[in-house]
C-alpha positions as CSV (number, residue, x, y, z in Angstrom):
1,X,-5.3,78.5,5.2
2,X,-1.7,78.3,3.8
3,X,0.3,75.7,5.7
4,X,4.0,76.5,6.4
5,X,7.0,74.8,4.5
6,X,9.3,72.6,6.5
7,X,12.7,73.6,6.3
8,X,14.9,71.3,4.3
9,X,16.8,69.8,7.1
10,X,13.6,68.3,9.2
11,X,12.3,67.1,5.6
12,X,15.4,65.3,5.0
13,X,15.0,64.1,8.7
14,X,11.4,62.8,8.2
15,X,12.4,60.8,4.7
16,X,14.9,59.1,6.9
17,X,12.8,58.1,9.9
18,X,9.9,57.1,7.2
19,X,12.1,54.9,5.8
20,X,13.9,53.6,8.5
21,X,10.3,53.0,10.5
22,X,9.6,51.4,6.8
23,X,12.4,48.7,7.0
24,X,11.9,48.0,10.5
25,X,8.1,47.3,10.5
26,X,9.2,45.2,6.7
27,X,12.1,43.5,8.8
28,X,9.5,42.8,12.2
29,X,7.0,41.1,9.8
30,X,8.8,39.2,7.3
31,X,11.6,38.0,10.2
32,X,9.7,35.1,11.3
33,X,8.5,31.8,9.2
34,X,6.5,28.7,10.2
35,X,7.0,25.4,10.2
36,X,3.8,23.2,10.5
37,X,3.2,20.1,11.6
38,X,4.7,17.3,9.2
39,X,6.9,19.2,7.9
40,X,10.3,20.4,8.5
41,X,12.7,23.2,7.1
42,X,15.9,24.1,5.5
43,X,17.5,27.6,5.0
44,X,18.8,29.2,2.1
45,X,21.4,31.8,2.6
46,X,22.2,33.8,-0.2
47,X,25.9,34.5,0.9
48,X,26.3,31.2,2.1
49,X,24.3,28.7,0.5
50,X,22.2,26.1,2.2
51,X,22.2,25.7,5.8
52,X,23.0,21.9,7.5
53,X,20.4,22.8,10.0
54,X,17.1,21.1,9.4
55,X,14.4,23.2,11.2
56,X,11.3,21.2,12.8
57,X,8.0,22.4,13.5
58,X,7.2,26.1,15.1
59,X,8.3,29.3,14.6
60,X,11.3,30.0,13.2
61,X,13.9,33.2,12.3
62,X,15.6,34.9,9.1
63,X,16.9,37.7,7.9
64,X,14.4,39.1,5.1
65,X,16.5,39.3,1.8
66,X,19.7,37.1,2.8
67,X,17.5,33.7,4.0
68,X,14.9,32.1,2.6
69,X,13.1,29.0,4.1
70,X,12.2,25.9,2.2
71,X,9.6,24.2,3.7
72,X,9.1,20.4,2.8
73,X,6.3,17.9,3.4
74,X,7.9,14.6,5.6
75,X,5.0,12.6,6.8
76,X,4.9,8.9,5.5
77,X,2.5,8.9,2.4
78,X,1.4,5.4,0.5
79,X,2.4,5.3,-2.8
80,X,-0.1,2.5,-5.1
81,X,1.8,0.7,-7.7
82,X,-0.3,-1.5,-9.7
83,X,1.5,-5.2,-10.4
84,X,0.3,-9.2,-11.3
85,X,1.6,-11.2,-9.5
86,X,1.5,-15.4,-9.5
87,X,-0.7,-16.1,-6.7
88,X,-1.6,-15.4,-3.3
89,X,1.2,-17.4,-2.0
90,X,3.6,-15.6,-3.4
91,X,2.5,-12.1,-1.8
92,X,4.7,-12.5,1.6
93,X,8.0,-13.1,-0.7
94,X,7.4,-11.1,-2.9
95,X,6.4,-8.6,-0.4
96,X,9.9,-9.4,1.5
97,X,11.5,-8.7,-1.7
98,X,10.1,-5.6,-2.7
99,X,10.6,-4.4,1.2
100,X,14.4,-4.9,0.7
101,X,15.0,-3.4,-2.6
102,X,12.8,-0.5,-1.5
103,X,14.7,-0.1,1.6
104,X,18.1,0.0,0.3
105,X,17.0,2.5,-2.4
106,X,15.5,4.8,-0.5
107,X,18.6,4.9,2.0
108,X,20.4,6.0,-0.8
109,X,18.4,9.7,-0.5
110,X,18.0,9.3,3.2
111,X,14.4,8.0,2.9
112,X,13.1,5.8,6.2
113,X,10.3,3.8,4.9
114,X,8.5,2.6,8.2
115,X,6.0,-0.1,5.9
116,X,5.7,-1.8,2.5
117,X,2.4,-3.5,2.1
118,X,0.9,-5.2,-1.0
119,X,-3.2,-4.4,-0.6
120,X,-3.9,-5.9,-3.6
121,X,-3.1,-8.4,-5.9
122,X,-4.3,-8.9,-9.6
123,X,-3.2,-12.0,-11.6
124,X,-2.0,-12.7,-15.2
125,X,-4.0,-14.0,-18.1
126,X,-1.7,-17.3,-18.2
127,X,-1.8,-17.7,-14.8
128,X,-5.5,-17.1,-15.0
129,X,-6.5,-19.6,-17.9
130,X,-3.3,-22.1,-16.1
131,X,-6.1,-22.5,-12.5
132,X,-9.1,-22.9,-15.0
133,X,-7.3,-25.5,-16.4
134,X,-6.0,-27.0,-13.4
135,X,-9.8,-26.4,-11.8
136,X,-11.7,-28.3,-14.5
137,X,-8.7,-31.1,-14.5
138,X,-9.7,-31.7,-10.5
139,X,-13.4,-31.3,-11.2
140,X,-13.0,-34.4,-14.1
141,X,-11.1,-36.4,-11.7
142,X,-13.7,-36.0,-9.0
143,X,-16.4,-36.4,-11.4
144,X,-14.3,-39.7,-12.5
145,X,-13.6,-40.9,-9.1
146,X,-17.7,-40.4,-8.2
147,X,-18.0,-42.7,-11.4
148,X,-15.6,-45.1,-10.1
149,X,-17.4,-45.4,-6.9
150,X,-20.6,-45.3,-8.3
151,X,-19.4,-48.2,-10.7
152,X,-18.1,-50.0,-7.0
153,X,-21.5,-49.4,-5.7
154,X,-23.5,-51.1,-8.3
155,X,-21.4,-53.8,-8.4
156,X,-21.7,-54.6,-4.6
157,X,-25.6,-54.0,-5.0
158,X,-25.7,-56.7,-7.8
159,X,-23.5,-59.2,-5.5
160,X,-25.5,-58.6,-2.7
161,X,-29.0,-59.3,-5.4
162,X,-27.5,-62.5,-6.7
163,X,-26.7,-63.6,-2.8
164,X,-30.1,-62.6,-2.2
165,X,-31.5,-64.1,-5.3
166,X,-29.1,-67.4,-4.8
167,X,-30.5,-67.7,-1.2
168,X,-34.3,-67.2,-2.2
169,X,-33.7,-70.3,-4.4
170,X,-31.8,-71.9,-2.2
171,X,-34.7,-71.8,0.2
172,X,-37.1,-72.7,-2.3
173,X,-35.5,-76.3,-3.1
174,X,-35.2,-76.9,0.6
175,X,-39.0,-76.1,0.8
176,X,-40.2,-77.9,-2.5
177,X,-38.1,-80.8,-1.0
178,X,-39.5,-80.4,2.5
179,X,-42.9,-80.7,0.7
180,X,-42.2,-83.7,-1.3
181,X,-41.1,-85.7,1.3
C-alpha cells in the first residue's frame, strides 16, 4: 500500500514543530542543576561573565548554552603536614603560631579555618641524641647520689659497730673488775 505524500507546506510545518518540541524538551531537561550538600555554586554567564551570586544547596536554574554552573566542594577537610618539632612543650605555641599565620593567610582567599590541630609530633635527631644525653647524665647522678648514700650508710653502720663494739668492752672491764674484786 502506497502512502500519500504530504504537501510541502505541512512538511515544512512538521520540521518546525519537531524541532521546536526538540529545544523545548532539551531546554525542560538541561534548565535545572543541583547543588548537593557541602557544596555550593557559582554561575558562569557567557555574555556576562561570572555571577556575584553564590548558590547553596538544592535545585537551582539556567539557561542551557548561556550559563554554566560551577559546583565546588566547601566542607572543612584536614590537611596532614608532616613537621619535627622540639618537644612536647612546645606543641601549644607552636600550635598558636601556626593557628595565626594560617589564619591570616587563608583570609587572604576568603578561607575560614574553624581548627588547627597538631596530632602528632616527631622530634629531631639532635634533639633526640640531646634527651639521651641529658637521660643518662640524671641516671649517673642518681646512680652517684645512691653511692653517696650508700657510702653515708656504711659509715653510720661502722659507727654504730665500734659503739657497739666500745660498749661490749666497756662491759667486759666492768665485769672482769666486778670479778676480781
Amino acid at each position: 500500500m502506497k502512502m500519500p505524500n504530504p504537501p510541502p507546506a505541512a512538511a515544512g510545518r512538521l520540521v518546525k514543530v519537531g524541532l521546536l518540541g526538540g529545544t523545548a524538551v532539551y531546554a525542560a531537561f538541561n534548565n535545572l542543576y543541583n547543588v548537593e550538600g557541602g557544596h555550593r555554586a557559582i554561575v558562569f554567564n557567557r555574555l556576562e561573565g561570572i555571577k556575584d551570586k553564590v548558590y547553596p544547596e538544592g535545585t537551582h536554574f539556567m539557561i542551557p548554552w548561556f550559563e554554566r554552573p560551577i559546583i565546588y566542594y566547601v566542607r572543612a577537610l584536614p590537611n596532614l603536614v608532616e613537621s619535627t618539632s622540639g618537644s612536647h612543650d612546645l606543641q601549644m605555641a607552636v600550635g598558636r603560631e601556626i593557628r595565626k599565620i594560617l589564619t591570616e593567610r587563608a583570609n587572604n582567599f576568603n578561607i575560614a579555618l574553624d581548627d588547627v590541630s597538631i596530632t602528632s609530633l616527631s622530634f629531631g635527631k639532635e634533639f633526640t641524641h640531646a634527651i639521651e644525653a641529658k637521660q643518662v647524665v640524671v641516671q649517673e647522678a642518681e646512680r652517684a647520689k645512691f653511692i653517696v648514700e650508700k657510702v653515708e650508710q656504711d659509715k653510720r653502720s661502722a659507727i654504730i659497730r665500734a659503739q657497739v663494739d666500745r660498749n661490749e668492752l666497756h662491759l667486759m672491764i666492768l665485769l672482769i673488775e666486778v670479778q676480781s674484786i
